[in-house]
LUMZA-527752 format. One record per residue (C-alpha): residue in one letter; chain; z, x, y. Coordinates in nm, 2 decimals, padded with zeros to 4 digits. Example, Ala and Ser with C-alpha at 12.3 -4.5 7.8 and 13.67 -1.06 7.14 Angstrom:
% residues 2
   r   c       up     east    north
   A   A    00.78    01.23   -00.45
   S   A    00.71    01.37   -00.11
END
This chain:
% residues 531
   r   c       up     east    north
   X   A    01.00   -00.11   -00.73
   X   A    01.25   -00.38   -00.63
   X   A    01.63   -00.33   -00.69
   X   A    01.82   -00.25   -00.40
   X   A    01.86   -00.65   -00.28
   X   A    01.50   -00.65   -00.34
   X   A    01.42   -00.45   -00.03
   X   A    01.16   -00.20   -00.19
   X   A    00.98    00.12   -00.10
   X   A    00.60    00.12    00.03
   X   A    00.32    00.20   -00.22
   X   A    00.51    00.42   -00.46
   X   A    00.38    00.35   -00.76
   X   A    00.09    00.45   -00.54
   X   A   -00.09    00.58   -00.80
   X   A   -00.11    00.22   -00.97
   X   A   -00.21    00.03   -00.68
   X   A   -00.18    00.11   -00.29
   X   A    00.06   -00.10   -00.09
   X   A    00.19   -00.10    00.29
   X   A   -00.22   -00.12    00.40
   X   A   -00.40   -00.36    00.60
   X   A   -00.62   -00.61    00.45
   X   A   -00.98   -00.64    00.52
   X   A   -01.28   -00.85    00.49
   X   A   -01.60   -00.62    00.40
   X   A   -01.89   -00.69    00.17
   X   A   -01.84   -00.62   -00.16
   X   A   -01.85   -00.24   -00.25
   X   A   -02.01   -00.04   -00.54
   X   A   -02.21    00.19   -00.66
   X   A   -02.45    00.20   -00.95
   X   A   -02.62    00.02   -01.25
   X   A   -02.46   -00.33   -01.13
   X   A   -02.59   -00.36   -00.76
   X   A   -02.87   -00.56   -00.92
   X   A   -02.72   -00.75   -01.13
   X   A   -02.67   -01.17   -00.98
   X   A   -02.32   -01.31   -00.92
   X   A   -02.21   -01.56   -01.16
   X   A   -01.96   -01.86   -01.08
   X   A   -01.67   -01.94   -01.30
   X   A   -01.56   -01.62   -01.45
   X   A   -01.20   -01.47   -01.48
   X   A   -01.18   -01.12   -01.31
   X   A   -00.93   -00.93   -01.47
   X   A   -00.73   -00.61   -01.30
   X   A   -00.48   -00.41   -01.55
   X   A   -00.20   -00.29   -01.34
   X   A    00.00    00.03   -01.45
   X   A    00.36   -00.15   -01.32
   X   A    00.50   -00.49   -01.32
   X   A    00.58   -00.58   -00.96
   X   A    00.90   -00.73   -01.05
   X   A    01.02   -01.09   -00.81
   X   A    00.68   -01.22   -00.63
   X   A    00.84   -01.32   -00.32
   X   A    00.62   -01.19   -00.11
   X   A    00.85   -01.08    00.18
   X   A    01.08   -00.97   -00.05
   X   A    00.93   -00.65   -00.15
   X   A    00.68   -00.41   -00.08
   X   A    00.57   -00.22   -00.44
   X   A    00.24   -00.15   -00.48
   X   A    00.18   -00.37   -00.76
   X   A    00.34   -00.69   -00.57
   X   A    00.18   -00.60   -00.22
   X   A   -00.22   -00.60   -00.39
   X   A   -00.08   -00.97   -00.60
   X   A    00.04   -01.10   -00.25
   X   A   -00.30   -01.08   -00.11
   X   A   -00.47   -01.32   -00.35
   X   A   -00.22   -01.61   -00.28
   X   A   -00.10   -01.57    00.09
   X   A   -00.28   -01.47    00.39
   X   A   -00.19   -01.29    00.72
   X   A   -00.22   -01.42    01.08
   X   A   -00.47   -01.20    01.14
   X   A   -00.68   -00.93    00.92
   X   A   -00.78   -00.58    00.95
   X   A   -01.14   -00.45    00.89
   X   A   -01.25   -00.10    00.68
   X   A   -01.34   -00.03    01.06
   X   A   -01.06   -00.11    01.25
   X   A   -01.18   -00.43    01.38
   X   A   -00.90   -00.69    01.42
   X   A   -01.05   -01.04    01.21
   X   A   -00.91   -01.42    01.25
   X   A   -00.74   -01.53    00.94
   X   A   -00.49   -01.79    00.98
   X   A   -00.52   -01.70    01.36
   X   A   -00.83   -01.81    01.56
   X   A   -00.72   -01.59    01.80
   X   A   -00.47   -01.41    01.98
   X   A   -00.39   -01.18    02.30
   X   A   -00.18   -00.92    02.36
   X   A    00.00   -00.84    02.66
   X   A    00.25   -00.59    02.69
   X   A    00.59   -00.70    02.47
   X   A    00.43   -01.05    02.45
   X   A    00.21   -01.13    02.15
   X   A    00.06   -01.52    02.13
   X   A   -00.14   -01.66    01.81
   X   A   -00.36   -01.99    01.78
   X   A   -00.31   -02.04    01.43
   X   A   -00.64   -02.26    01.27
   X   A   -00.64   -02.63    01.25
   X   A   -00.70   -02.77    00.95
   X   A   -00.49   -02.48    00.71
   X   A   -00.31   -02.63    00.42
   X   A   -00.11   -02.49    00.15
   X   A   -00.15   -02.44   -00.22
   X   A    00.07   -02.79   -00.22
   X   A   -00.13   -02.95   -00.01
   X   A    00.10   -02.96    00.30
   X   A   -00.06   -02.82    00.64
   X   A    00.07   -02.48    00.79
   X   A    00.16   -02.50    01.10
   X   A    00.26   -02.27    01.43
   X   A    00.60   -02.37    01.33
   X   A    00.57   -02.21    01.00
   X   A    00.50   -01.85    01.12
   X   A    00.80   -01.88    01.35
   X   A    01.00   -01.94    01.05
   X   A    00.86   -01.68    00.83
   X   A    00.89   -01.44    01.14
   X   A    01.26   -01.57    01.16
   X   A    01.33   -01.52    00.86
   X   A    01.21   -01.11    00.79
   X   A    01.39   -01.07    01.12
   X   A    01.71   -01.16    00.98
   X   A    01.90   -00.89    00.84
   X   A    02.10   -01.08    00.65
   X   A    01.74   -01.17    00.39
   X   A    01.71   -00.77    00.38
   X   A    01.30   -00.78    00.40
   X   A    01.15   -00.43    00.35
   X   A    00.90   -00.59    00.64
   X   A    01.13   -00.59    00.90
   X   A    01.09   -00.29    01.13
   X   A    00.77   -00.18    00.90
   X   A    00.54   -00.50    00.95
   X   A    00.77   -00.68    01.20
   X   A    00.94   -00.47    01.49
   X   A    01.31   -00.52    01.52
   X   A    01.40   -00.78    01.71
   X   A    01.13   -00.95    01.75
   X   A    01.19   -01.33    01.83
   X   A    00.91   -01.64    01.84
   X   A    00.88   -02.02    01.93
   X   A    00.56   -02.22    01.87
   X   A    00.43   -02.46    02.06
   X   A    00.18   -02.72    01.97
   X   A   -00.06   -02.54    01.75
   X   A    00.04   -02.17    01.95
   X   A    00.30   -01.93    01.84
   X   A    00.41   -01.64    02.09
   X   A    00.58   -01.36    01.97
   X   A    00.82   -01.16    02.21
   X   A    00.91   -00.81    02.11
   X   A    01.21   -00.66    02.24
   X   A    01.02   -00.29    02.31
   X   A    00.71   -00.20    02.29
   X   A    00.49   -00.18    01.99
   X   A    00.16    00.04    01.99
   X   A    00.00   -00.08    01.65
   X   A    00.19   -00.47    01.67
   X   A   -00.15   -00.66    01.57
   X   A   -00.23   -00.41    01.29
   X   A    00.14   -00.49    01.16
   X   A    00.11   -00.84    01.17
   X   A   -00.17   -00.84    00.99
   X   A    00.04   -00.72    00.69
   X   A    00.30   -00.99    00.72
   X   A    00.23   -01.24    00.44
   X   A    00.31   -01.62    00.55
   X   A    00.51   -01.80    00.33
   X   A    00.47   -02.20    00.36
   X   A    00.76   -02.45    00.43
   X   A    00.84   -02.50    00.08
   X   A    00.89   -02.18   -00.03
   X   A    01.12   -02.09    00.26
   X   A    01.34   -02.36    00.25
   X   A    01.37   -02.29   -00.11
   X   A    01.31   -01.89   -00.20
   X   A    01.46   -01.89   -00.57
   X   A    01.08   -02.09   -00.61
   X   A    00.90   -01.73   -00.53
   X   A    01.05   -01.51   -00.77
   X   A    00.81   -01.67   -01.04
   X   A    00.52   -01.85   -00.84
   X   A    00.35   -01.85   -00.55
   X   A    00.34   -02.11   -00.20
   X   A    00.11   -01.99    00.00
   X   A   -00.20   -02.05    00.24
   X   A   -00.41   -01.77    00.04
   X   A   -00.76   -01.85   -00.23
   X   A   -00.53   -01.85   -00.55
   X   A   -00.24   -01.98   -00.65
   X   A   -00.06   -01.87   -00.95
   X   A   -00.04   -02.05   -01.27
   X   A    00.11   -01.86   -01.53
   X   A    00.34   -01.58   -01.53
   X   A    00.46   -01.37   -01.80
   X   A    00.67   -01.07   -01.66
   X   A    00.57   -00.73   -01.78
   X   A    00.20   -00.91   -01.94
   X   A   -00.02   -01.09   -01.75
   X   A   -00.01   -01.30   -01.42
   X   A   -00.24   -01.56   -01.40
   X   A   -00.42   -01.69   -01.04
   X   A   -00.62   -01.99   -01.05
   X   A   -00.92   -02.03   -00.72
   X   A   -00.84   -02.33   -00.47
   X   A   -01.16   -02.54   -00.41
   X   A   -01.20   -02.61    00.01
   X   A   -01.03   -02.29    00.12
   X   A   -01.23   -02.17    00.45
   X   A   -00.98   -01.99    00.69
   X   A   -00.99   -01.61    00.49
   X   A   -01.07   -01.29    00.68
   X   A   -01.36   -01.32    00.90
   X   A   -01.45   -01.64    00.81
   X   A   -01.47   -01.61    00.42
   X   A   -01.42   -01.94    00.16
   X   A   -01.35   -02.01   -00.13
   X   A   -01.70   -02.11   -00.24
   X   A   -01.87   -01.83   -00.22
   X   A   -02.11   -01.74   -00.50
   X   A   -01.94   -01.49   -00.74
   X   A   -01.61   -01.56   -00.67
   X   A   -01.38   -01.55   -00.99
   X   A   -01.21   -01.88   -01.11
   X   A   -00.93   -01.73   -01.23
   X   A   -00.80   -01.38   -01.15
   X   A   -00.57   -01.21   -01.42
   X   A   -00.33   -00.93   -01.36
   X   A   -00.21   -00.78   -01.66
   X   A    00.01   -00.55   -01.74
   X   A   -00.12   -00.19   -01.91
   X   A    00.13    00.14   -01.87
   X   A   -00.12    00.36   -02.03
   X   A   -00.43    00.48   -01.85
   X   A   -00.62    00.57   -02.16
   X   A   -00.58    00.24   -02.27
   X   A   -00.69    00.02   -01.93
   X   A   -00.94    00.27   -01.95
   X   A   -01.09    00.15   -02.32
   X   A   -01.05   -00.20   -02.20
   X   A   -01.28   -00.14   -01.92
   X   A   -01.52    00.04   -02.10
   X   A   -01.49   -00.25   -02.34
   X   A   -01.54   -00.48   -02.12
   X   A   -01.23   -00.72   -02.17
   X   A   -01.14   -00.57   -01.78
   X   A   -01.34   -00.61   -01.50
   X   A   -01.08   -00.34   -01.27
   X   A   -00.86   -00.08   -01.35
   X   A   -00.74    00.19   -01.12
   X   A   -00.75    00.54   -01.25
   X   A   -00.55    00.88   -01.11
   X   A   -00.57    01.13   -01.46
   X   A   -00.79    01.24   -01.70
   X   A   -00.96    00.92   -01.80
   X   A   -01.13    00.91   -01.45
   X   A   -01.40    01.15   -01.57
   X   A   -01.43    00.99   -01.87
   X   A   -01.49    00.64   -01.65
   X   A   -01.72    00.83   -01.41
   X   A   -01.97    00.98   -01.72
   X   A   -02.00    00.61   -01.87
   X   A   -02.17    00.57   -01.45
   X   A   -01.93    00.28   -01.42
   X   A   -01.89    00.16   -01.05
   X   A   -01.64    00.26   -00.87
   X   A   -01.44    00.23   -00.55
   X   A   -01.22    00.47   -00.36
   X   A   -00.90    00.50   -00.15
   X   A   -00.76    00.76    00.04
   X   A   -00.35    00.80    00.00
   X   A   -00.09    01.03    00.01
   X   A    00.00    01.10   -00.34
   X   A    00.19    01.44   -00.28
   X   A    00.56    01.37   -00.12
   X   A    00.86    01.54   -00.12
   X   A    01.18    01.39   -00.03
   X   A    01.53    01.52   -00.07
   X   A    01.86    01.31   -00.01
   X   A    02.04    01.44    00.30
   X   A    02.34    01.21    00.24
   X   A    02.62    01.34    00.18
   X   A    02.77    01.47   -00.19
   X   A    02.39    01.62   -00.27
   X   A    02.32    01.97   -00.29
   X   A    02.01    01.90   -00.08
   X   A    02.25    01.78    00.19
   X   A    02.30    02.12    00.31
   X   A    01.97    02.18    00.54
   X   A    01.96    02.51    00.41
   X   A    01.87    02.43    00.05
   X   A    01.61    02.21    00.16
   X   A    01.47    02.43    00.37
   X   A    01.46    02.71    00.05
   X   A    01.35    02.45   -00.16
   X   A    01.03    02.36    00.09
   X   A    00.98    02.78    00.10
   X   A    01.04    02.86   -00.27
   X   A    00.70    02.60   -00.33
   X   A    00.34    02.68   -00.27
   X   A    00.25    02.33   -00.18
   X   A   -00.08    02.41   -00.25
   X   A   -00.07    02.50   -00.58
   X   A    00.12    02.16   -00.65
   X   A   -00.14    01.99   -00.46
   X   A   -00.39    02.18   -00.75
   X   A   -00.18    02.07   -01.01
   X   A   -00.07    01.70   -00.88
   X   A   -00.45    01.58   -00.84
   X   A   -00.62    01.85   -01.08
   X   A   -00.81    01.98   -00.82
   X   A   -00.99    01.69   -00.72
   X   A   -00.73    01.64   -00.39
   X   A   -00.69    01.83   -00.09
   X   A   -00.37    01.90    00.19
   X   A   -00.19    01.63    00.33
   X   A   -00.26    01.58    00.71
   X   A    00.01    01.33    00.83
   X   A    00.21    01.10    00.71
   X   A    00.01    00.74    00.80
   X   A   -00.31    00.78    00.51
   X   A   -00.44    00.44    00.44
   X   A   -00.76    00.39    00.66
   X   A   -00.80    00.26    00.88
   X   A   -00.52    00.48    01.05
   X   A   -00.39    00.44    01.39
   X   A   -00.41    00.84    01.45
   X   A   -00.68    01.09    01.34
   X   A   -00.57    01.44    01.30
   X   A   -00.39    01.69    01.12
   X   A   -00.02    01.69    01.18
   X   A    00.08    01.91    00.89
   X   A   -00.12    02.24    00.82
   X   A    00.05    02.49    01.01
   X   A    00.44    02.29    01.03
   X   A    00.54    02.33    00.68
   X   A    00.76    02.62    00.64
   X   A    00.50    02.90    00.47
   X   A    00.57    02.95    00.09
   X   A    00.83    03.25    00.07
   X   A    01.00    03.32   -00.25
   X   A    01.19    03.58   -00.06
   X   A    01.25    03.37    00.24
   X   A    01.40    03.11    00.02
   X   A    01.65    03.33   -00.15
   X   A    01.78    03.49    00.23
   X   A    01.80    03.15    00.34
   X   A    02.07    03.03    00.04
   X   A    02.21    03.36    00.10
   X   A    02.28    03.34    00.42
   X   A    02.37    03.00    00.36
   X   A    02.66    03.14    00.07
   X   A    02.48    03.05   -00.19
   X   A    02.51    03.34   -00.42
   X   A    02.31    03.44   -00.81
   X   A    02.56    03.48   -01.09
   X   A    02.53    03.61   -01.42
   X   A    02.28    03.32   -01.56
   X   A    02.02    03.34   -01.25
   X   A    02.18    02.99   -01.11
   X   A    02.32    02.99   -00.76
   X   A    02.67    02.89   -00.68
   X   A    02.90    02.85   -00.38
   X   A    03.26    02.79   -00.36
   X   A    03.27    02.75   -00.76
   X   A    03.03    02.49   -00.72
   X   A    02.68    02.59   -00.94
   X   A    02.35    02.54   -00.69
   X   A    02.15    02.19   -00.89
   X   A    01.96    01.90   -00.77
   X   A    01.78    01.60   -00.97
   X   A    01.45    01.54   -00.91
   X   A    01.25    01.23   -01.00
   X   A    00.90    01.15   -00.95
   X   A    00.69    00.84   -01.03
   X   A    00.51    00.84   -01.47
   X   A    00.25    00.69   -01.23
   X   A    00.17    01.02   -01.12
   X   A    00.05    01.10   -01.43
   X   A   -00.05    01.45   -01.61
   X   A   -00.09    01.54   -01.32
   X   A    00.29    01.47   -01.18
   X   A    00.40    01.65   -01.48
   X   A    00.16    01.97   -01.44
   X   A    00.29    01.99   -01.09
   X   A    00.65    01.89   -01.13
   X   A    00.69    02.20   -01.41
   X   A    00.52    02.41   -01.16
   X   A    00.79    02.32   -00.89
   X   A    01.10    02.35   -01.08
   X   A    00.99    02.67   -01.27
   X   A    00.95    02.80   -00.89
   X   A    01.32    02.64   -00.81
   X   A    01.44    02.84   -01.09
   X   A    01.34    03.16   -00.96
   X   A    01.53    03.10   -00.69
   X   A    01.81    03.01   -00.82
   X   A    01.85    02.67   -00.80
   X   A    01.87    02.43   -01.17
   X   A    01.63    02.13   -01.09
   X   A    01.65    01.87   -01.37
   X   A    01.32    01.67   -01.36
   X   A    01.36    01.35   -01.50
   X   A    01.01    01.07   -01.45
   X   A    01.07    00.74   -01.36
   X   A    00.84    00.41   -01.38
   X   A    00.86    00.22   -01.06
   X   A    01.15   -00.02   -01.09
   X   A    01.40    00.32   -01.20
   X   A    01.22    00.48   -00.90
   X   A    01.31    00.22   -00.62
   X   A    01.65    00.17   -00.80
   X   A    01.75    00.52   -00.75
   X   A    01.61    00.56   -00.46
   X   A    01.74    00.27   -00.27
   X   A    02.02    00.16   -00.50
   X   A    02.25    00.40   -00.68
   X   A    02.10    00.70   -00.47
   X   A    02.12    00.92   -00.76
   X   A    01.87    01.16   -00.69
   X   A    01.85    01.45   -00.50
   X   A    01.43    01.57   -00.45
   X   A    01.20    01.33   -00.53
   X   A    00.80    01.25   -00.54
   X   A    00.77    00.89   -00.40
   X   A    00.48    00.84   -00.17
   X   A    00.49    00.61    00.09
   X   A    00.17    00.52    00.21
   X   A    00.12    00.32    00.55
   X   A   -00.19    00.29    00.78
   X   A    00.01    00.36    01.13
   X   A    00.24    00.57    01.25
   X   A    00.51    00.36    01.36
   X   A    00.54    00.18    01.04
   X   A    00.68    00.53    00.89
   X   A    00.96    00.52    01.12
   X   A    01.23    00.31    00.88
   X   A    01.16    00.54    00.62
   X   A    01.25    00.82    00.78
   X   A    01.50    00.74    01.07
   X   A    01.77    00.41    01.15
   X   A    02.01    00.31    00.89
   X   A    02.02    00.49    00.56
   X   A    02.01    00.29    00.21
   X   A    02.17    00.01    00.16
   X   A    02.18   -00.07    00.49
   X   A    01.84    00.00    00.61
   X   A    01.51    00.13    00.46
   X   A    01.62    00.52    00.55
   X   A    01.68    00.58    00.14
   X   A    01.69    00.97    00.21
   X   A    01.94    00.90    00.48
   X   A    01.72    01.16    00.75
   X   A    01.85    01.22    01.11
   X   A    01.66    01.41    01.31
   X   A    01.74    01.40    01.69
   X   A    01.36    01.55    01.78
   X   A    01.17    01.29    01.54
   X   A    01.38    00.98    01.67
   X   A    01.30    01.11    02.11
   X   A    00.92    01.21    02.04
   X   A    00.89    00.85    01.83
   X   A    01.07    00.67    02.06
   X   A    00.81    00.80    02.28
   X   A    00.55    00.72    02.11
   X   A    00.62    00.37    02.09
   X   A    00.61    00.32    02.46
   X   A    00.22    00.45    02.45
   X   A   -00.04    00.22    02.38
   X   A   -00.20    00.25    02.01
   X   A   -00.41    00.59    02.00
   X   A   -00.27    00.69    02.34
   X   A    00.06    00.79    02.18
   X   A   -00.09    01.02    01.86
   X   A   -00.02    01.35    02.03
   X   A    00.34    01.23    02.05
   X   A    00.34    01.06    01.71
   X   A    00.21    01.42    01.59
   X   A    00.46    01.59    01.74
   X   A    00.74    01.36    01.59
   X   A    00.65    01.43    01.24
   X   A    00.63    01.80    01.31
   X   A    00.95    01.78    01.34
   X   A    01.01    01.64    01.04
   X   A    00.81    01.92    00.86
   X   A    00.99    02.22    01.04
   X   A    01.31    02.13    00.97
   X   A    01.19    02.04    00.57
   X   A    01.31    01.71    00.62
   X   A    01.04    01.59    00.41
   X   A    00.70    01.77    00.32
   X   A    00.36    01.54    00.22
   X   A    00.16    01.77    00.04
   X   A   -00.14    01.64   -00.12
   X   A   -00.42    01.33   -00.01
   X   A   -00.63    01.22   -00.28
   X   A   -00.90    00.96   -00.32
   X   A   -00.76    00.72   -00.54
   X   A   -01.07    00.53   -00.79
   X   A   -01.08    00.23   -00.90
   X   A   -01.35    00.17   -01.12
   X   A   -01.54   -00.21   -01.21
   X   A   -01.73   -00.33   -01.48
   X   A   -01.86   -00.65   -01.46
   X   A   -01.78   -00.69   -01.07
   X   A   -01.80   -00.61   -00.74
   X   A   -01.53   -00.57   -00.47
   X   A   -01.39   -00.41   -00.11
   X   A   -01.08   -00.21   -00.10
   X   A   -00.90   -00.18    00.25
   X   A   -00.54   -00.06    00.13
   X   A   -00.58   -00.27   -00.13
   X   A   -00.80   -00.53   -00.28
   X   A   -00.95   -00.78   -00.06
   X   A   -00.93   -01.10   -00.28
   X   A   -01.20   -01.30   -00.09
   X   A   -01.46   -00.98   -00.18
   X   A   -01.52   -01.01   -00.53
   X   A   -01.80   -01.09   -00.70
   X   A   -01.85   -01.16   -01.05
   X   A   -02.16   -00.97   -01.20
   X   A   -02.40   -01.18   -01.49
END
């Protein structure tokens, strides 16, 4: 998803690949008739993507597709592990004390050019998301605001102007764009120039993207290079809307990685292909409190969250493979563990609903539909064709349900790039499905507090008083220490139907021909080619 100035939403075409998540450096991962099969130099790994990620500069947008692409050609300063473990990547190491963070980045770490990345080149990327004027989707998410650094021989330290409980884990999300690349940015839109293991070589928007493997690459997660046994030579991204058909190819053979949400998963599963899994929020509602939208009046969204049965939806949105949503920060490894939602969501009412818009003025006429003031009770309501059968199940379900109370909902699905364009563009939309999947708590807070679209990443223009103090809070605490409050935060978000997450599931991703780790999304530097 990238209009609106290119700043972009987190992981909303979720269901085609997960974004906003830490990177990690595991083995490779699967299960099945491959484990004993050798790995095999110079092979091309291909992964069909359900959603072009639109412009590749890397800080310029935070779509799913774009955010798993990023991975293979730019690195992080430092890397996140499946168990939480903080890894060097292009930072030896680091400390952390208090508002002051400091980072030794590697000797010896060159570009896909050939020039060497230096401390001085982090403080310009850092510069550079921190700058409102470049309108990064990073800054405040991956990059806290108001964050200022200076480098110093081969050390960069990071001052933060409050503190930041998860600060390493966000940094470990911020991609590092080398000197070429930032002095010119017009250069990224179409290729890459980067520190990472590939470096793009052909693109063809809305086909295929081509990455080819740099030889004497040794600074990746944890110590992992470029020449290890199995590693593809060339990694292809190509472009397939349709799940039935990626799912063909991979049975076929001619892909090696294709992520599956709908039908064709059991279909995948029966032919005992490999597969890997990732847990995500795929079950969001959001509705538009700016003003002009029906759902701008607190009372419809509060009869729209009680006219529901979330659970039902959560049936329907994942055919009952998925379960309840338990707080808004999904992608493990997650900062808090807990359940912040069962028991917070207003309860599923029908006649609760239709009190609350009548007490609120909004009255049935003669068709069924609402109306106040002259003014007939509607909303629009998009959600991502990434969703699937699934979306559409569960998105009939929920307006048949808004009809009964009286409210005309006009479902309309979106691909990714209409999605984030509505969302944080024209804002025309007034309920919508767009999950935003992050791995801790504080990275939520743009989304759903600050400045509201086009100003700042708040695209359903939220305030609530009681989120913003318990957050606030929160951020003073250090990591874990500040979950209860974190907990407590999005409660409030939940009883006052600001927004409602309603259904986790484990997202597949099934292999043939390969081998590979997923922490958020894929680690580059874990896959294996299969002979």
């Amino acid at each position: 998803m990238t209009p609106f100035r290119t700043r972009a939403l987190a992981a909303l075409a979720l269901t085609g690949s997960v974004g906003l998540a830490a990177c990690g450096s595991d083995a490779p991962q699967s299960a099945g008739p491959g484990d004993d099969a050798p790995y095999v130099n110079g092979k091309t790994f291909t992964l069909n993507l359900a959603a072009d990620p639109g412009a590749l500069d890397p800080q310029g947008s935070a779509v799913s597709a774009l955010f798993g692409m990023t991975q293979f050609a730019y690195d992080n300063l430092v890397n996140v592990a499946e168990d939480g473990t903080i890894l060097p990547q292009l930072a030896g190491a680091w400390t952390v004390e208090g508002t002051t963070l400091t980072f030794d980045i590697k000797s010896g770490v060159t570009c896909a050019d050939g020039t060497p990345f230096t401390a001085q080149t982090v403080v310009d990327n850092i510069a550079y998301v921190e700058n409102p004027d470049n309108k990064s989707p990073f800054l405040g998410v991956f990059i806290p605001a108001g964050a200022t650094a200076s480098a110093s021989g081969s050390k960069v330290t990071v001052k933060l102007a409050a503190p930041a409980p998860f600060a390493l884990n966000s940094f470990s999300n911020l991609p590092m764009v080398c000197d070429a690349g930032m002095k010119d940015r017009a250069t990224l839109k179409a290729g890459t120039n980067g520190t990472g293991p590939y470096v793009l070589t052909e693109a063809v928007p809305s086909d295929h993207y081509t990455y080819q493997l740099r030889q004497g690459y040794t600074w990746g997660p944890g110590g992992a290079t470029s020449a290890e046994t199995g590693m593809p030579a060339k990694v292809i991204f190509k472009i397939v809307a349709n799940e039935t058909t990626s799912a063909n190819e991979l049975l076929a053979g001619t892909a090696n990685a294709v992520q599956i949400t709908g039908p064709d998963a059991d279909r995948l599963a029966a032919a005992k292909l490999d597969s890997v899994g990732t847990q995500a929020l795929i079950g969001q509602q959001w509705y538009n409190h700016a003003s002009g939208h029906s759902t701008g009046d607190p009372a419809v969204r509060m009869a729209l969250t009680q006219a529901v049965d979330f659970k039902q939806l959560q049936v329907a949105l994942t055919s009952g493979k998925g379960v309840g949503a338990t707080q808004l920060a999904t992608l493990e490894p997650t900062g808090c563990d807990g359940d912040a939602v069962t028991g917070h969501v207003p309860a599923f009412d029908a006649t609760a609903a239709g009190a609350t818009l009548d007490a609120a003025g909004w009255t049935k006429g003669p068709d069924g539909v609402r109306a106040k003031d002259g003014k007939k009770l509607s909303a629009s309501f998009i959600y991502d064709t990434s969703l699937g059968t699934g979306g559409s199940a569960a998105a009939e379900l929920a307006v048949a349900a808004w009809k009964a109370a009286g409210i005309e909902v006009e479902a309309t699905q979106q691909n990714s790039t209409q999605l984030t364009g509505a969302l944080f563009g024209t804002g025309d939309w007034d309920i919508a499905w767009a999950p935003v999947n992050v791995s801790t708590p504080d990275q939520i807070m743009p989304f759903v507090s600050g400045p509201a679209a086009p100003k700042g990443t708040n695209f359903a223009a939220i305030e609530n008083a009681d989120y913003q103090a318990l957050a606030t809070k929160a951020m003073s605490a250090n990591g874990a220490a500040g979950c209860q409050d974190w907990f407590a935060a999005e409660q409030a978000l939940y009883q006052a139907a600001d927004l409602v997450p309603f259904a986790n599931n484990v997202i597949p991703t099934f292999l043939n021909g390969a081998k590979l780790s997923i922490v958020g999304s894929i680690v580059p530097t874990s896959i294996r080619m299969l002979g």
